[in-house]
N, C-alpha and C positions, 0 to 999 in steps of 0.2 A: 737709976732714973728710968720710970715706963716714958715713952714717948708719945709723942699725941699721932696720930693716923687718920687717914683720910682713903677716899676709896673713889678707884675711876670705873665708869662704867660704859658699854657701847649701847650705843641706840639699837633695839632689835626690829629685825626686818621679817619675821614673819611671827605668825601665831605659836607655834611651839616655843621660838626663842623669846618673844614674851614673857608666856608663861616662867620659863628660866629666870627671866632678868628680873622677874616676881617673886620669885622664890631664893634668887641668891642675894636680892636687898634687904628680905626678910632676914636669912641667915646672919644677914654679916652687919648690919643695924646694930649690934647687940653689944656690938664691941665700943660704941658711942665715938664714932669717928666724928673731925672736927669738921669734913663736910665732904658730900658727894659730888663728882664731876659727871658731867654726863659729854661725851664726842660728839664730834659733827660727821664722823665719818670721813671719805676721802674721794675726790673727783667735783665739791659740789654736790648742789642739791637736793641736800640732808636737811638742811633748815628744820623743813618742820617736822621731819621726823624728832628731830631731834629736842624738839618744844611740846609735842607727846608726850616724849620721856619723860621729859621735866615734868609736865605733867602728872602723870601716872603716880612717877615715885612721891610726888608730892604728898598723895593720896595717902602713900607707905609710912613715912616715916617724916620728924618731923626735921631731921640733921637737913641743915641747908646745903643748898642743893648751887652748885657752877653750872652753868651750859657752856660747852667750848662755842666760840664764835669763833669764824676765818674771814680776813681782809682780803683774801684771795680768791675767794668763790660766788663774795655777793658786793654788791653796788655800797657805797659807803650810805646813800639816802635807806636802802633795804635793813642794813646794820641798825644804822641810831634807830629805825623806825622797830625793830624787834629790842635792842635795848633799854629803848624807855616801855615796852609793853614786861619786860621784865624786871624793870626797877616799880612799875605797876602790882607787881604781884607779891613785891617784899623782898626779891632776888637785892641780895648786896653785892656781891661780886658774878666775875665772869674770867673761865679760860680764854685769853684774848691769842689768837694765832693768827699764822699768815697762812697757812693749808695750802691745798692744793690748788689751781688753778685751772678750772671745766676747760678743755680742749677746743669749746666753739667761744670762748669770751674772747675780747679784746686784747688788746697788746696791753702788758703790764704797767705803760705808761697813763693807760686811758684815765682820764679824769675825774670818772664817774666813783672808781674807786681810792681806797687808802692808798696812799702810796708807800707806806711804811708801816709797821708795826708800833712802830712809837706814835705816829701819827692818830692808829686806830684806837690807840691806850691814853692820848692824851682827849681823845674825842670823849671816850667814856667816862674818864676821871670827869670831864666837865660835864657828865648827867648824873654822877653820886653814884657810879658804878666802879668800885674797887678790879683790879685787872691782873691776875697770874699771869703769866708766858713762860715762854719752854725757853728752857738752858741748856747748851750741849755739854756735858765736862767732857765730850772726843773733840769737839768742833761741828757745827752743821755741816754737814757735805756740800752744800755750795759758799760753803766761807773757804776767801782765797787764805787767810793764815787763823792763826788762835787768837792772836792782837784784834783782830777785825771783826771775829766772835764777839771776845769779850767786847768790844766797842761797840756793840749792837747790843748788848747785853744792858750796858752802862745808859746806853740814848733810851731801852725801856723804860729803867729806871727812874731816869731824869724826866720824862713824861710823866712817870708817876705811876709804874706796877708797884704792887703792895709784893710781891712775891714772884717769885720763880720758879715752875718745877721742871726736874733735867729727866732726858734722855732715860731711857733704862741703861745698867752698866753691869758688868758682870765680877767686879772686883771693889772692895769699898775706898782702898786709893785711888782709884780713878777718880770717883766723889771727890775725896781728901784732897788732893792736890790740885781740882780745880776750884775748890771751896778757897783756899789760899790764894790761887794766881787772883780768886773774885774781889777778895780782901782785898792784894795787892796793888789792884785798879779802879777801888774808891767804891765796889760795888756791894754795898750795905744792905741789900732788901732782904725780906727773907729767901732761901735758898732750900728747896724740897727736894729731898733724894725721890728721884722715881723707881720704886721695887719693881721688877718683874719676874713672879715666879715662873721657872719655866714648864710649862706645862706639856708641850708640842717641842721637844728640842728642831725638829726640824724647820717646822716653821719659827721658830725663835730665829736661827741661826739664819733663815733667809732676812728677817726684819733687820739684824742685828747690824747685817752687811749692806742693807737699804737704807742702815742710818749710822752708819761708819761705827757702831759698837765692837768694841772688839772683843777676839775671847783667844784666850789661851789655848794652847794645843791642847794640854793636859785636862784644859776645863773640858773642850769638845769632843775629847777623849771619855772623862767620864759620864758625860752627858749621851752621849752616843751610847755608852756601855749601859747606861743605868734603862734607854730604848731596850736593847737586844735581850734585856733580864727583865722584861718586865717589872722596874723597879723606880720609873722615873720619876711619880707623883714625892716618891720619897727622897729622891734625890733632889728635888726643887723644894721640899720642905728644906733637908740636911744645908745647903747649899743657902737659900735664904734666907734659915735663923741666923747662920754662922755668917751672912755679911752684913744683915741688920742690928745683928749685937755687935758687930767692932765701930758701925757707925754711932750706934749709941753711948758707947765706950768714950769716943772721940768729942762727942758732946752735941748729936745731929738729935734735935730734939721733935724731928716732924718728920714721919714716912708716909707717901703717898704711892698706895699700890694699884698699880693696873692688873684687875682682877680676872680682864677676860671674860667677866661673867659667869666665872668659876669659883666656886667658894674653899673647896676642903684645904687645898695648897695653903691659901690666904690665914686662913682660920689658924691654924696650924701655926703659920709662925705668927701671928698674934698672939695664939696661945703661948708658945716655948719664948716672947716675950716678957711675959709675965701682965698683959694684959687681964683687964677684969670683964669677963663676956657677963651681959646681965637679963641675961635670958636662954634658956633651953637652946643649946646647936645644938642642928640637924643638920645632915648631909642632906646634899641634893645632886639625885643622878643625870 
């Protein structure tokens, strides 16, 4: 069974990285993913950068396109008011999050905004906007147990996400076993592994530990090792077919890779997939 794929991308913040995020859409386009994500970034006040993006790539290609929205950063009036201007332009869903929260806003109580994530997802369901959100299979780091995750998982649900993509993870049971506890707790929607190949072991391993992913000694053993031999691009190939095909094996019929904005890594294990690319790759340096 080839799997269906989908492709996250960051908002670029200057003219060179642009140009990149132009040319790694083009590359990766080909593989006919089932749709692109574009971030809001972190701290706030990404908005419209990130309604550019959307933009732009629109230009690209024609795979429909998510914008991450966060409950966190903007007033719930700012939200519905950029939501319906996206359900204006044919957008049917949206990455709905809770993000980060700008350091000069109000106490999280304040009224102006969502107070919940299910809240923000039931807001948008009632404008004909379908709603991903993120799934942890470690636990989000400010959830007091894994009962309390998944019961925030479940209250998305019941608002009404059509979907959930998780965490990146470095092992495919990790996946597997929260894919079961999801089952086990009534939680039906779909459920999207989120890839990350590792490109930067070092900056992997600092995110990893900013969102409680864990990794084995052995893994950051050879990940470290694969740095010091100039060998790591191949090691996060080696390493990402080999946990994409056991997910496949298990029966996970949707990958969603955060690409970084990086193509060859990507490529690669789509390719040792057995995906069908249906146009000329090319690298992009």
């Amino acid at each position: 069974m080839k799997p269906a794929i989908s492709f996250e991308f960051f908002a670029p913040k200057s003219i060179d990285a642009a140009f990149r995020l132009s040319a790694t859409v083009d590359a990766l386009k080909g593989f006919s993913p089932e749709f692109i994500s574009i971030t809001c970034g972190t701290g706030g006040g990404s908005a419209n950068l990130t309604d550019e993006t959307v933009s732009a790539i629109k230009l690209q290609t024609n795979v429909p396109i998510f914008a991450h929205m966060t409950c966190g950063s903007e007033t719930a009036n700012d939200i519905m008011i950029r939501s319906a201007a996206y359900r204006a332009q044919g957008m049917t869903h949206v990455v709905a999050l809770r993000g980060d929260t700008p350091a000069n806003a109000p106490h999280e109580t304040d009224i102006s905004r969502f107070p919940s994530v299910s809240d923000f997802v039931g807001a948008l369901a009632a404008q004909g906007l379908g709603a991903y959100v993120a799934a942890y299979p470690e636990i989000h780091p400010k959830a007091e147990t894994a009962q309390q995750d998944l019961d925030v998982l479940k209250a998305k649900q019941d608002a009404g996400a059509v979907g959930a993509i998780t965490q990146f993870f470095f092992e495919a049971e990790t996946f597997l076993r929260f894919r079961d506890k999801c089952v086990q707790n009534g939680i039906t929607l779909e459920l999207v592994p989120g890839i990350l190949p590792v490109s930067n072991w070092a900056g992997t391993a600092k995110m990893a530990a900013q969102c409680g992913a864990s990794v084995s000694c052995d893994l950051a053993e050879g990940f470290a090792r694969a740095h010091r031999e100039n060998r790591s691009e191949m090691m996060a190939i080696a390493h990402g077919t080999e946990m994409c095909d056991k997910l496949v094996r298990e029966g996970v019929d949707h990958l969603h890779f955060y690409t970084m904005n990086r193509v060859n890594a990507v490529a690669s294990i789509c390719a040792a997939l057995g995906l069908t690319y249906h146009a000329p790759l090319r690298e992009v340096a």
